[in-house]
N, CA, C, O and CB atoms as a CASP TS submission, in Angstrom:
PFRMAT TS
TARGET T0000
AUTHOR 0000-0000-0000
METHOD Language model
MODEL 1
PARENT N/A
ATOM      1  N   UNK     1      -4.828 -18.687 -14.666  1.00  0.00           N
ATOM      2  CA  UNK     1      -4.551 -18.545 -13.243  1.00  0.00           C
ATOM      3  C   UNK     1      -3.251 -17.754 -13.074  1.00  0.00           C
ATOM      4  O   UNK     1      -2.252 -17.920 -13.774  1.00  0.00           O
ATOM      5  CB  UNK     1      -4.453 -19.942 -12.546  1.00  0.00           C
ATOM      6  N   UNK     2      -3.379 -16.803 -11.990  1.00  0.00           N
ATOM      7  CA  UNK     2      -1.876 -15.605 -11.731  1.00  0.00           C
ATOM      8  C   UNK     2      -1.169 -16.839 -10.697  1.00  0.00           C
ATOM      9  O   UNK     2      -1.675 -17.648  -9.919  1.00  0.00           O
ATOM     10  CB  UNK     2      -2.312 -13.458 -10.569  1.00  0.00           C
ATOM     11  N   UNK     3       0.402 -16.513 -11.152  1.00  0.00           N
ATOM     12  CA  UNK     3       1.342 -17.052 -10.322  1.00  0.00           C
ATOM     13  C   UNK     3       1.633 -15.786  -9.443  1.00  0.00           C
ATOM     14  O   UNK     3       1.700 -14.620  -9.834  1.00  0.00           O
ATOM     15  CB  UNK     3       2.607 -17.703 -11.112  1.00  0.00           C
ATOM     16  N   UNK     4       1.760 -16.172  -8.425  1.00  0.00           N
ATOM     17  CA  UNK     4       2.158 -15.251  -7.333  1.00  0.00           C
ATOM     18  C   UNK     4       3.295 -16.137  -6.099  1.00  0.00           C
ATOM     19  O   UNK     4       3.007 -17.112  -5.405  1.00  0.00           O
ATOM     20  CB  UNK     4       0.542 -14.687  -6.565  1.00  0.00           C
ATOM     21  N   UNK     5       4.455 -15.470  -6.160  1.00  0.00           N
ATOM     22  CA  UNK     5       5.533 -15.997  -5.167  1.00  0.00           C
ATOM     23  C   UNK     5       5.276 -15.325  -3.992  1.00  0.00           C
ATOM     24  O   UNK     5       4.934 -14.143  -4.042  1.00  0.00           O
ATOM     25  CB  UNK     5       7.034 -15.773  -5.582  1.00  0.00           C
ATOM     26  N   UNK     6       5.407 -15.992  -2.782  1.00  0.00           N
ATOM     27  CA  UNK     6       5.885 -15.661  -1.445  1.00  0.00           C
ATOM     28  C   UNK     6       7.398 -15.507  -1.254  1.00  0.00           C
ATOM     29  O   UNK     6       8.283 -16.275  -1.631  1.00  0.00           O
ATOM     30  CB  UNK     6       5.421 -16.682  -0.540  1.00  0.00           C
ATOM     31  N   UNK     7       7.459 -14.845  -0.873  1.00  0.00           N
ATOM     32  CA  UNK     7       8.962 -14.535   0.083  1.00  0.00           C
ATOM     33  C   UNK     7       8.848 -14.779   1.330  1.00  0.00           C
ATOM     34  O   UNK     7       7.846 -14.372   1.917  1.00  0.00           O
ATOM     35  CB  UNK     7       9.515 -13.072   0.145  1.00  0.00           C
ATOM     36  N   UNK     8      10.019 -15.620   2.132  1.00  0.00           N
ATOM     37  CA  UNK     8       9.996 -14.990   3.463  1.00  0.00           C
ATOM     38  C   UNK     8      11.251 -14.896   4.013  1.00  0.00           C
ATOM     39  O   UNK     8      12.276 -15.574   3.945  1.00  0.00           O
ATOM     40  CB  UNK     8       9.175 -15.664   4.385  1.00  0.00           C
ATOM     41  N   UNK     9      10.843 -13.659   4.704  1.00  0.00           N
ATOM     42  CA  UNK     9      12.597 -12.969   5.311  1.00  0.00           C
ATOM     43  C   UNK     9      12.755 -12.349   6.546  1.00  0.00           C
ATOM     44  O   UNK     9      11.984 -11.476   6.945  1.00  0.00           O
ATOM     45  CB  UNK     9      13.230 -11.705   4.418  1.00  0.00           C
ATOM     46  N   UNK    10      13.708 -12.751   7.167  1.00  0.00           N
ATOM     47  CA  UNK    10      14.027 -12.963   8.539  1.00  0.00           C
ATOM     48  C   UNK    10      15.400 -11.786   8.787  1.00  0.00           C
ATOM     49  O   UNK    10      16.622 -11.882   8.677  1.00  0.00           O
ATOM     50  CB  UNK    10      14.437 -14.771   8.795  1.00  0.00           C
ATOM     51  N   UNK    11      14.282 -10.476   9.242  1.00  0.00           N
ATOM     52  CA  UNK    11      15.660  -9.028   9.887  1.00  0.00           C
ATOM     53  C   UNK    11      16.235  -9.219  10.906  1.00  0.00           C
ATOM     54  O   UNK    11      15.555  -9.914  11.661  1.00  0.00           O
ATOM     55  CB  UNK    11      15.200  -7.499  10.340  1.00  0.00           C
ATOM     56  N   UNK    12      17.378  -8.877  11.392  1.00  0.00           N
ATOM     57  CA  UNK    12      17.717  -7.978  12.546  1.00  0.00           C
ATOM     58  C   UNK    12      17.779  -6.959  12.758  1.00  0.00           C
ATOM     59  O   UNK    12      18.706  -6.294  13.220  1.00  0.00           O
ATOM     60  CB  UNK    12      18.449  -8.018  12.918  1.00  0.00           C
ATOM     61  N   UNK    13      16.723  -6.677  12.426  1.00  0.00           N
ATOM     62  CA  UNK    13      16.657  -4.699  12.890  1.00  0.00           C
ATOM     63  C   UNK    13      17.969  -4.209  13.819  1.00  0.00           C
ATOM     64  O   UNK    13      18.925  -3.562  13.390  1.00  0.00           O
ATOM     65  CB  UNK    13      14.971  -4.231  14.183  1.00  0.00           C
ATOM     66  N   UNK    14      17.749  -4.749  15.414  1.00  0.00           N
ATOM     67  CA  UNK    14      18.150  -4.566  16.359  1.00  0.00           C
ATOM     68  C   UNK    14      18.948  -5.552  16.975  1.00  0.00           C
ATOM     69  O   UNK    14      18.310  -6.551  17.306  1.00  0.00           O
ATOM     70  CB  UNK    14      17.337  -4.226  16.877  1.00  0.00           C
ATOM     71  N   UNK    15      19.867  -5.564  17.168  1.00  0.00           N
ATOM     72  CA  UNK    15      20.346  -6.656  17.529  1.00  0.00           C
ATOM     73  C   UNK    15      20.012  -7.301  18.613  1.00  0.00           C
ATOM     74  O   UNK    15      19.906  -6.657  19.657  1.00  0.00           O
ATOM     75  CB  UNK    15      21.354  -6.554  17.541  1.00  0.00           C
ATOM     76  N   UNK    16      19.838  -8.324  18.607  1.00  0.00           N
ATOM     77  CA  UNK    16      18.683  -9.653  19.191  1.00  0.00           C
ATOM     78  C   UNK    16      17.410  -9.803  18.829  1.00  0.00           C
ATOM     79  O   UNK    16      16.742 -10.772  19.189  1.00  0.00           O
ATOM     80  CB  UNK    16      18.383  -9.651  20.603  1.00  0.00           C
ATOM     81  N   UNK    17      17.049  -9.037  18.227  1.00  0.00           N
ATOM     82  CA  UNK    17      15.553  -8.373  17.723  1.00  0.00           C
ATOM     83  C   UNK    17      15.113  -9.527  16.498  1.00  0.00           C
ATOM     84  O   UNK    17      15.412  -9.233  15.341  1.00  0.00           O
ATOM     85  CB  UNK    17      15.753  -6.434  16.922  1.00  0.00           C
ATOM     86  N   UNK    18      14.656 -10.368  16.669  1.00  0.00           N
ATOM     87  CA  UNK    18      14.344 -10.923  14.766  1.00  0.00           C
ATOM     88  C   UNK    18      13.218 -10.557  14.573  1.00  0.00           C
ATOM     89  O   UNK    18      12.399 -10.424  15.482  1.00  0.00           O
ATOM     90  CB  UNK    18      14.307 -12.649  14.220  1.00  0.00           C
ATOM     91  N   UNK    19      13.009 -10.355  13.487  1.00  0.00           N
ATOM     92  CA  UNK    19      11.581 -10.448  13.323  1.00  0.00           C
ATOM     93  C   UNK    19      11.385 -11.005  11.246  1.00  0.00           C
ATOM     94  O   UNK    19      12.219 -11.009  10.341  1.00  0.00           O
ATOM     95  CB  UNK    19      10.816  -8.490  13.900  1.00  0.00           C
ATOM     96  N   UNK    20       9.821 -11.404  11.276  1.00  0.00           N
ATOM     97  CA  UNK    20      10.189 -11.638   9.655  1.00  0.00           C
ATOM     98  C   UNK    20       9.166 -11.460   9.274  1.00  0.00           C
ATOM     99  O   UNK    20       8.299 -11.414  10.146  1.00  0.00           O
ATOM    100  CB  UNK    20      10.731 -12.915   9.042  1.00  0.00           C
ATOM    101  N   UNK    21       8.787 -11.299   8.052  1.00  0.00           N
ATOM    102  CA  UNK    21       7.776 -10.870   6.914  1.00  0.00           C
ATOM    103  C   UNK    21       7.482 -11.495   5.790  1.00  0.00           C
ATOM    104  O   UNK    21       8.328 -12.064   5.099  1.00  0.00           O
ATOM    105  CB  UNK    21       8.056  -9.822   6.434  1.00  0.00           C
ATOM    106  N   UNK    22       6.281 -11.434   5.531  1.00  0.00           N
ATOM    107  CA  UNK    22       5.560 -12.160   4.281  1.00  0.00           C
ATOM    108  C   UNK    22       5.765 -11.636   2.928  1.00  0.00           C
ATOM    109  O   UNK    22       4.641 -11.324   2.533  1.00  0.00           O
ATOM    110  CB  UNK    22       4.086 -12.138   4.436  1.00  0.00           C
ATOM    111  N   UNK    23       6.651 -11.374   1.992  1.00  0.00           N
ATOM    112  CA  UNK    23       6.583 -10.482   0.929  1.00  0.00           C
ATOM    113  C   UNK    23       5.802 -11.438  -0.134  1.00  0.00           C
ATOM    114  O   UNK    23       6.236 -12.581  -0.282  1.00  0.00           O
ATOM    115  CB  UNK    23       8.112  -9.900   0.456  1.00  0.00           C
ATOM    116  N   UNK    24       4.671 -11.016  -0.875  1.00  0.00           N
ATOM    117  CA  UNK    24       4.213 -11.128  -1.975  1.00  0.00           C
ATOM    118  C   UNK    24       4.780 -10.412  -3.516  1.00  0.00           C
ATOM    119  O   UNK    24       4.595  -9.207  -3.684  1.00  0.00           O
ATOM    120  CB  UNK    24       3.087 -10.803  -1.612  1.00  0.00           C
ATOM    121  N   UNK    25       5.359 -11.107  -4.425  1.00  0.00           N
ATOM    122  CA  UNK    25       5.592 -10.593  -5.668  1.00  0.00           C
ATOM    123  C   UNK    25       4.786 -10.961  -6.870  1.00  0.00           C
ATOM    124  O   UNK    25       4.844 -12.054  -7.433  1.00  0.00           O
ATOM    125  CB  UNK    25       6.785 -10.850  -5.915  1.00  0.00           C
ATOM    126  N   UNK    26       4.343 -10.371  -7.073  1.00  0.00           N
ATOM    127  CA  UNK    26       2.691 -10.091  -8.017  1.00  0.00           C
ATOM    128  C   UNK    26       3.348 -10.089  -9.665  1.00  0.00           C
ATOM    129  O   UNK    26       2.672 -10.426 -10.637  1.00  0.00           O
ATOM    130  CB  UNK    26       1.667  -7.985  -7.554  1.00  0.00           C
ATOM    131  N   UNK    27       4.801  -9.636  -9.744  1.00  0.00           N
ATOM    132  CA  UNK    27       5.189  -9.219 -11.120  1.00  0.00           C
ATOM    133  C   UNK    27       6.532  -8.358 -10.908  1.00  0.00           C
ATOM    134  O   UNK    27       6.691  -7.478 -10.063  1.00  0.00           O
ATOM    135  CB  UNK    27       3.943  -8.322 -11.885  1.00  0.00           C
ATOM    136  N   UNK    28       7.464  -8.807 -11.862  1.00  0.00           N
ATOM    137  CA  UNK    28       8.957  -8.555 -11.908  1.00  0.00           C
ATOM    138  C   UNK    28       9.183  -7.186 -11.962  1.00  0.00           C
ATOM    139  O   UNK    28      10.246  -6.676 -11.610  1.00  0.00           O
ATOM    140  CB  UNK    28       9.655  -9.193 -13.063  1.00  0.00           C
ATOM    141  N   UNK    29       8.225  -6.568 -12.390  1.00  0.00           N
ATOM    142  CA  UNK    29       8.798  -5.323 -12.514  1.00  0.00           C
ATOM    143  C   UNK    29       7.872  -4.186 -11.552  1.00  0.00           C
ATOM    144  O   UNK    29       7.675  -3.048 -11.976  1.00  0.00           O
ATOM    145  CB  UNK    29       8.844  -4.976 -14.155  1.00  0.00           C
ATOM    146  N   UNK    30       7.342  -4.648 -10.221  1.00  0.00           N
ATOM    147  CA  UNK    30       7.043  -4.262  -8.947  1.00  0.00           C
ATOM    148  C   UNK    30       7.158  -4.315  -7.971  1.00  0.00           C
ATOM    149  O   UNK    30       6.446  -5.254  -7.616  1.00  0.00           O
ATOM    150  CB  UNK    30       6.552  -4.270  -8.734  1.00  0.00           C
ATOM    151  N   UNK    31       7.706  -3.838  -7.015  1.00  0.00           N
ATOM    152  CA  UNK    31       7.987  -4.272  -5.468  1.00  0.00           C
ATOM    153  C   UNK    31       7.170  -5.232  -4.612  1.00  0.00           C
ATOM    154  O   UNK    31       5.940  -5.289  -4.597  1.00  0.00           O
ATOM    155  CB  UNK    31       7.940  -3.123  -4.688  1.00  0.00           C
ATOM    156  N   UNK    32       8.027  -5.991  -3.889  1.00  0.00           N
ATOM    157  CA  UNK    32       7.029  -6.940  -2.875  1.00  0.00           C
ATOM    158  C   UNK    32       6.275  -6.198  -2.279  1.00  0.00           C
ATOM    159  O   UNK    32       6.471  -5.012  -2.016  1.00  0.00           O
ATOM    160  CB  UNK    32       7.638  -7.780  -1.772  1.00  0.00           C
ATOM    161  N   UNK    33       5.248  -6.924  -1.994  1.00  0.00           N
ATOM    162  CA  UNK    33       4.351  -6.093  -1.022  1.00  0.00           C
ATOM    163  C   UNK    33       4.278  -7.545  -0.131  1.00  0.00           C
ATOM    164  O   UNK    33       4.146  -8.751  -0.343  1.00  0.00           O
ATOM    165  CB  UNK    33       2.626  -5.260  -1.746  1.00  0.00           C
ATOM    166  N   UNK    34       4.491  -6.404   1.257  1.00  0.00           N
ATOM    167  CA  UNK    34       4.398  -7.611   2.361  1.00  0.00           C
ATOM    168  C   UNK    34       2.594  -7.682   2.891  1.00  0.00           C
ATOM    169  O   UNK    34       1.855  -6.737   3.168  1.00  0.00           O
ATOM    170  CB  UNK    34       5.646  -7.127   3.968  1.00  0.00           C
ATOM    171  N   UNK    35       2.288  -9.208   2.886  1.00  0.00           N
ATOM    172  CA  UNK    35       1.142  -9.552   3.333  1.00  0.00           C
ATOM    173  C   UNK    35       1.060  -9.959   4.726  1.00  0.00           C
ATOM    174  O   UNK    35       0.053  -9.628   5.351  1.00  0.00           O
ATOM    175  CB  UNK    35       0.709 -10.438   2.579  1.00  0.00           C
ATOM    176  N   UNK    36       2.076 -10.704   5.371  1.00  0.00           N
ATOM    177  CA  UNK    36       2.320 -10.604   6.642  1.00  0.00           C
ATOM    178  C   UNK    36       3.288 -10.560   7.689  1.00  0.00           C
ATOM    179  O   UNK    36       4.308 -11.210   7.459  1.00  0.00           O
ATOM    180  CB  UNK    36       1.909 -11.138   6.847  1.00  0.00           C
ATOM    181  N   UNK    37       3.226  -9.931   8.832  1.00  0.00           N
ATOM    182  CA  UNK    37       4.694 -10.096   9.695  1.00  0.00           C
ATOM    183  C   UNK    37       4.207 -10.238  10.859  1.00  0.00           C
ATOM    184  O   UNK    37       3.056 -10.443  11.244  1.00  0.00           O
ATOM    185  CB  UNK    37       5.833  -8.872   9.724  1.00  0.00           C
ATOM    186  N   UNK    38       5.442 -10.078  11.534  1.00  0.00           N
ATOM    187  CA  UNK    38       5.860 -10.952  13.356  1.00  0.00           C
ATOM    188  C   UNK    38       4.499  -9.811  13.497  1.00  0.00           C
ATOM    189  O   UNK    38       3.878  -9.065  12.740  1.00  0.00           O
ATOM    190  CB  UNK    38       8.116 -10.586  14.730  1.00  0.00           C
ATOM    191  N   UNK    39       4.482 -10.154  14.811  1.00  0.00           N
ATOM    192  CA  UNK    39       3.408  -8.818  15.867  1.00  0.00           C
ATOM    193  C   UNK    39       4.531  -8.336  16.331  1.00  0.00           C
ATOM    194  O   UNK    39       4.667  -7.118  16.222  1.00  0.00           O
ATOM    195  CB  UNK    39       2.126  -9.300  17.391  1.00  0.00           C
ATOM    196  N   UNK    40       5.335  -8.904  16.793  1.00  0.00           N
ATOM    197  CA  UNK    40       6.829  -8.334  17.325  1.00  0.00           C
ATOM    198  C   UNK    40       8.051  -9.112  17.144  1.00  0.00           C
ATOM    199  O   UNK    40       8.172 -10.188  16.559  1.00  0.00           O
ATOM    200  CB  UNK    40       6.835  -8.125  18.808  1.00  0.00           C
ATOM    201  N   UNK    41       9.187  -8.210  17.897  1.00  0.00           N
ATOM    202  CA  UNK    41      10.683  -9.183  17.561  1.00  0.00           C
ATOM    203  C   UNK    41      10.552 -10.713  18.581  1.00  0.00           C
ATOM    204  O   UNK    41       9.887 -10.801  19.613  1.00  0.00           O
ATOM    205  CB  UNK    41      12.483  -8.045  18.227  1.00  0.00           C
ATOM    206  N   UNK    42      11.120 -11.472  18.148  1.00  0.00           N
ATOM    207  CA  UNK    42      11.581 -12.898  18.547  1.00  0.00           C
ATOM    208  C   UNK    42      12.860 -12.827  19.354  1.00  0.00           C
ATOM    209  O   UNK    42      13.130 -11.635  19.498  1.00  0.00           O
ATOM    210  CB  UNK    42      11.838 -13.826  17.256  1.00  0.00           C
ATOM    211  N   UNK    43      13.871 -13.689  20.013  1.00  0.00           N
ATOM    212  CA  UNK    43      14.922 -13.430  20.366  1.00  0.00           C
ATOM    213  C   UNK    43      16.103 -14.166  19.580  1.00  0.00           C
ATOM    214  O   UNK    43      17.332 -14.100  19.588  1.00  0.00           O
ATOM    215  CB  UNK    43      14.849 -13.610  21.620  1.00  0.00           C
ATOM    216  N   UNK    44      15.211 -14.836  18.956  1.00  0.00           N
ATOM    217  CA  UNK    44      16.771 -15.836  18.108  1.00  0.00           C
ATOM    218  C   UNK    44      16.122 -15.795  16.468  1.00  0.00           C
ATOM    219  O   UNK    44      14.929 -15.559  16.278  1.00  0.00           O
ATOM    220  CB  UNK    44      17.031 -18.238  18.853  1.00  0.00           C
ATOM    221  N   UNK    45      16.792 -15.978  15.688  1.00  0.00           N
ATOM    222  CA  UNK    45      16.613 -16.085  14.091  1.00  0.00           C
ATOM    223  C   UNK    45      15.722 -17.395  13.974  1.00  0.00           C
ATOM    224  O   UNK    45      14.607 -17.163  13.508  1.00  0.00           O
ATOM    225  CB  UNK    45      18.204 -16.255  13.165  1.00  0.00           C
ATOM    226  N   UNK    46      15.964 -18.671  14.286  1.00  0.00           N
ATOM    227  CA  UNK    46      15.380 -20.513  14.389  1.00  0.00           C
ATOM    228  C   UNK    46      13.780 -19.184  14.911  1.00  0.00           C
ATOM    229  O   UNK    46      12.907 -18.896  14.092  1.00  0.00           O
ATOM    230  CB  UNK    46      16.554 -22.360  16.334  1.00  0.00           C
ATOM    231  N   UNK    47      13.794 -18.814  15.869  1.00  0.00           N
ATOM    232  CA  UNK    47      12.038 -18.573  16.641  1.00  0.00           C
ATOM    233  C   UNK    47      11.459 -17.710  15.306  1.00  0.00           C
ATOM    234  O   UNK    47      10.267 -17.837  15.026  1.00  0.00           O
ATOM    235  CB  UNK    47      11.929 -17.276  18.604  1.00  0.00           C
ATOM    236  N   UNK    48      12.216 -16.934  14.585  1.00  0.00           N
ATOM    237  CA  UNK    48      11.606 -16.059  14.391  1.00  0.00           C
ATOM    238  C   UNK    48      11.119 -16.785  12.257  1.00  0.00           C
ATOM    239  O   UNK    48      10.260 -16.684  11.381  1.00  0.00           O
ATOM    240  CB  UNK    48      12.692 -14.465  14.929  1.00  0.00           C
ATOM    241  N   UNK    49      12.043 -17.241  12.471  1.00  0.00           N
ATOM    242  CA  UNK    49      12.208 -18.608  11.056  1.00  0.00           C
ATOM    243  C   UNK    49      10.956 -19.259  10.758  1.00  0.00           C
ATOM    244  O   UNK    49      10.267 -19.099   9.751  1.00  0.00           O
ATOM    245  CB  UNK    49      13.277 -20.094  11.473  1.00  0.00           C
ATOM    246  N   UNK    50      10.610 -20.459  12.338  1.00  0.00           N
ATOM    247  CA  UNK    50       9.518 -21.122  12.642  1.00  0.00           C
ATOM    248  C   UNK    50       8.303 -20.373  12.216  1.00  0.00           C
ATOM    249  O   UNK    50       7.454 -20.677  11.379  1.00  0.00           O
ATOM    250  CB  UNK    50       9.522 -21.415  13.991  1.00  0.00           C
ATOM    251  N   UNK    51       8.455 -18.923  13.277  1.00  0.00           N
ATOM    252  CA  UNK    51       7.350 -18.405  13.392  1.00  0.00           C
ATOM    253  C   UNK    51       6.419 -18.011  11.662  1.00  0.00           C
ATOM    254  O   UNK    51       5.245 -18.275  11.402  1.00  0.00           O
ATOM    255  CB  UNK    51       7.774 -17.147  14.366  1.00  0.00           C
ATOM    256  N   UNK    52       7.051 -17.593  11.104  1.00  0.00           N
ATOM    257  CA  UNK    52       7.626 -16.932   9.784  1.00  0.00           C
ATOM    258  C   UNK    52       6.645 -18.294   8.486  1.00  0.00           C
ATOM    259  O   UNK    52       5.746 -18.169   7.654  1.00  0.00           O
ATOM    260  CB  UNK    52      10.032 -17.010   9.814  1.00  0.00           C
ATOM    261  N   UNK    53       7.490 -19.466   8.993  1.00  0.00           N
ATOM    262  CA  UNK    53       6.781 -20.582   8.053  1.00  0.00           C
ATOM    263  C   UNK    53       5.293 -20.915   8.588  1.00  0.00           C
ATOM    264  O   UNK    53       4.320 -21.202   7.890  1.00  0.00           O
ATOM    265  CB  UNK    53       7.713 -22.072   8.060  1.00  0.00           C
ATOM    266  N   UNK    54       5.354 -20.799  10.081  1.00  0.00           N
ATOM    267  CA  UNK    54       4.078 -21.669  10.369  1.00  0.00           C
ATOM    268  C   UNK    54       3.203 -20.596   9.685  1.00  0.00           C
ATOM    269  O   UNK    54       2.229 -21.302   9.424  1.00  0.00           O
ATOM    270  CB  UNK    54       3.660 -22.089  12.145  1.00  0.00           C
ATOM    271  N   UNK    55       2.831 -19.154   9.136  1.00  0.00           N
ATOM    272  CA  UNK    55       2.236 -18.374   8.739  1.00  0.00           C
ATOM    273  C   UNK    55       2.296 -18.715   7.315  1.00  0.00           C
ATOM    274  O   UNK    55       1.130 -18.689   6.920  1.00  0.00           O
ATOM    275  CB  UNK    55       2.592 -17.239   9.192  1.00  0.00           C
ATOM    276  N   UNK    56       2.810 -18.917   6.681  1.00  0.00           N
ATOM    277  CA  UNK    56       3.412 -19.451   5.149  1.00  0.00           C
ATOM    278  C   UNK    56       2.413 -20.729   5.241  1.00  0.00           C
ATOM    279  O   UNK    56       1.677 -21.092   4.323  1.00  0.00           O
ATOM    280  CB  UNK    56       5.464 -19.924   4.990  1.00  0.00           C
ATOM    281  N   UNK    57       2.494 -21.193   6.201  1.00  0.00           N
ATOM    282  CA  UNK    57       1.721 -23.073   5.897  1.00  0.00           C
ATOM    283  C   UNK    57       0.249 -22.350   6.427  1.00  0.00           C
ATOM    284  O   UNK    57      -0.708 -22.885   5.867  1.00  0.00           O
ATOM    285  CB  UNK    57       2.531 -25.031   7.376  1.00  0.00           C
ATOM    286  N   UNK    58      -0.082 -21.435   7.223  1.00  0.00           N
ATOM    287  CA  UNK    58      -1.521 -21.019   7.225  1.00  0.00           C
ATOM    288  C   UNK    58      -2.092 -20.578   5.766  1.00  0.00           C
ATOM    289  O   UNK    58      -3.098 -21.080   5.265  1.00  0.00           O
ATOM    290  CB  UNK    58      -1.674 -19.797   8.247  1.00  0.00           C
ATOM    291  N   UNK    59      -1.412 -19.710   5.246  1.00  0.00           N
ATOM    292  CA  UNK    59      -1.756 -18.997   4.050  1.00  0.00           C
ATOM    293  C   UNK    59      -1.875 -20.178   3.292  1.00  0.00           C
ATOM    294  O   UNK    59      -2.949 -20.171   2.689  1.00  0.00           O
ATOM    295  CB  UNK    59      -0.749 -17.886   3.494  1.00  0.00           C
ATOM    296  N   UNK    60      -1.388 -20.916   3.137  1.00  0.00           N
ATOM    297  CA  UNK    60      -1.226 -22.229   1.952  1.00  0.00           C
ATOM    298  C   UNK    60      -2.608 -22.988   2.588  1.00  0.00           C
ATOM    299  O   UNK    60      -3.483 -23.153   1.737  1.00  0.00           O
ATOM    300  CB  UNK    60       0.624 -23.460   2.065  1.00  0.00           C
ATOM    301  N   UNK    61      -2.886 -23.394   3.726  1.00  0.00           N
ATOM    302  CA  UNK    61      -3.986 -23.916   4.176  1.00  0.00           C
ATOM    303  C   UNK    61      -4.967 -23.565   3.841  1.00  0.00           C
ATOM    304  O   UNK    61      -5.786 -24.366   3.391  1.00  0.00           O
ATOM    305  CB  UNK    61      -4.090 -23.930   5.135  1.00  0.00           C
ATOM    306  N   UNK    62      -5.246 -22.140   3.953  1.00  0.00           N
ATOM    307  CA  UNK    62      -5.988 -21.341   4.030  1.00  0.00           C
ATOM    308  C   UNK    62      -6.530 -21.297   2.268  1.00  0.00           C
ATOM    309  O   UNK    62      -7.640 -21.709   1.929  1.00  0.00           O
ATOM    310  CB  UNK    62      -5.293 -20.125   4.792  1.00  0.00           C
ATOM    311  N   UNK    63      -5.609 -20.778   1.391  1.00  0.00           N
ATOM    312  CA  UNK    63      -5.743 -20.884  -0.025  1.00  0.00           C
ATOM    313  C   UNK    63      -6.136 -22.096  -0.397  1.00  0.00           C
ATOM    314  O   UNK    63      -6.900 -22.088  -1.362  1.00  0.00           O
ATOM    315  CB  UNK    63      -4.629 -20.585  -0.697  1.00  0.00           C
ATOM    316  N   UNK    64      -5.869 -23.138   0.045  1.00  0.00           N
ATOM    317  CA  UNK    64      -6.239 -24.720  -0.531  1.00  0.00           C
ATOM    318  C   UNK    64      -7.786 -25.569   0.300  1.00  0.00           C
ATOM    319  O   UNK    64      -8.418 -26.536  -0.127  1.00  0.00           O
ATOM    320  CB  UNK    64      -4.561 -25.857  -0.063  1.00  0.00           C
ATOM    321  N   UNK    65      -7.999 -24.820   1.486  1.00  0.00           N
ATOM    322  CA  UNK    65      -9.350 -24.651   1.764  1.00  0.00           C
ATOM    323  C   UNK    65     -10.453 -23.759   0.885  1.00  0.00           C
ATOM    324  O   UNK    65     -11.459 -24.224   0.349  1.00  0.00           O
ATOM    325  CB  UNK    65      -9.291 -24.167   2.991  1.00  0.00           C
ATOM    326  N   UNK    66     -10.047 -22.445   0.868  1.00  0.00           N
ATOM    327  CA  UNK    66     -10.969 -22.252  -0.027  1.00  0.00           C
ATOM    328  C   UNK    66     -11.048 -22.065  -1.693  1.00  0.00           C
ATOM    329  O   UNK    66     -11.624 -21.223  -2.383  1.00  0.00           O
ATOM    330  CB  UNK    66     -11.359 -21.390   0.457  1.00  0.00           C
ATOM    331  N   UNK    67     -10.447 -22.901  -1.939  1.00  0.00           N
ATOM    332  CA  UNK    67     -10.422 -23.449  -3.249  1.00  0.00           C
ATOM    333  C   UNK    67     -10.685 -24.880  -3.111  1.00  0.00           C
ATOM    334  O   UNK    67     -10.335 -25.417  -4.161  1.00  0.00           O
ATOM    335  CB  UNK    67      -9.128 -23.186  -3.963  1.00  0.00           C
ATOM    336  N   UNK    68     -11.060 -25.574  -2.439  1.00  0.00           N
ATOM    337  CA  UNK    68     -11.662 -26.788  -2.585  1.00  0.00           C
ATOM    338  C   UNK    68     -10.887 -27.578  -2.620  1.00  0.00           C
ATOM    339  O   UNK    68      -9.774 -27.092  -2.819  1.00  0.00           O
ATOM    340  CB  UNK    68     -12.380 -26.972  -3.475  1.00  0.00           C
ATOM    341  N   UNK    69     -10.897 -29.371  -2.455  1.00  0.00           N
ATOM    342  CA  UNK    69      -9.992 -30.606  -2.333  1.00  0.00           C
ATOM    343  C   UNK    69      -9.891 -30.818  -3.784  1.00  0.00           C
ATOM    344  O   UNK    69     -10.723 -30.670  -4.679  1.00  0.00           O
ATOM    345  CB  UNK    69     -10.591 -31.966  -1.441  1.00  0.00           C
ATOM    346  N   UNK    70      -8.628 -31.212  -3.796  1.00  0.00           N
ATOM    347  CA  UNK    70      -7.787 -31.815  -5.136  1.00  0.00           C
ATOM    348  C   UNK    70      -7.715 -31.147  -6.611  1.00  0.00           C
ATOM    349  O   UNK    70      -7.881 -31.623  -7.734  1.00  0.00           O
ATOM    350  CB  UNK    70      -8.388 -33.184  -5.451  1.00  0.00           C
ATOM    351  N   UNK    71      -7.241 -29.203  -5.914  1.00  0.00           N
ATOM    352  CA  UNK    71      -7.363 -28.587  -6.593  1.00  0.00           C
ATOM    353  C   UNK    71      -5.501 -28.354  -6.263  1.00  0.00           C
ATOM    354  O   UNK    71      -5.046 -28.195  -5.130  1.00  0.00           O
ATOM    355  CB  UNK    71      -8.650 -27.649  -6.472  1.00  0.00           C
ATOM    356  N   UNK    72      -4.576 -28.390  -7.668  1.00  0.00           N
ATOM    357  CA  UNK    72      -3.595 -28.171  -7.691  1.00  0.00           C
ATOM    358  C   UNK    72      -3.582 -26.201  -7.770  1.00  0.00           C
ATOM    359  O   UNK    72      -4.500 -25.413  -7.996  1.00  0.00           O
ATOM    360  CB  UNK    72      -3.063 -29.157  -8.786  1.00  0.00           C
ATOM    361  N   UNK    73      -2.131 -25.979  -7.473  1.00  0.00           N
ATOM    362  CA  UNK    73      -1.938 -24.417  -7.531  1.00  0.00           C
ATOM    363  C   UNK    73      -0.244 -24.116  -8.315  1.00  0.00           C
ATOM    364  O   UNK    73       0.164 -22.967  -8.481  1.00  0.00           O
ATOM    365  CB  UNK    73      -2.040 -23.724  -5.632  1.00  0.00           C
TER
END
């Protein structure tokens, strides 16, 4: 089974602007590749944080649904 890390990271592009992104790292010696981000900026870092994990706990849902119950990862 491949280990694969999530990242997640929270910009200020613009100031007031947050926004954050899903980086996937596949292997040390390749760049993240981002799997998901905001649709747009947030106004505070906490909104854009939240927003950021509750997508992190979909993907994890999502992976542990379709891989079936009382399957470790």
């Amino acid at each position: 089974m491949k280990s694969h890390s999530i990242e997640l990271i929270v910009d200020e592009p613009i100031p007031g602007h947050y926004c954050w992104v899903l980086l996937k790292h596949e292997s040390p010696d390749q760049n993240p590749v981002p799997v998901d981000y905001a649709a747009g900026p947030m106004p505070t870092y906490t909104a854009a944080m939240k927003e950021g994990i509750a997508a992190l706990e979909r993907r994890a849902e999502s992976r542990a649904a379709s891989n079936g119950p009382n399957t470790l990862h």
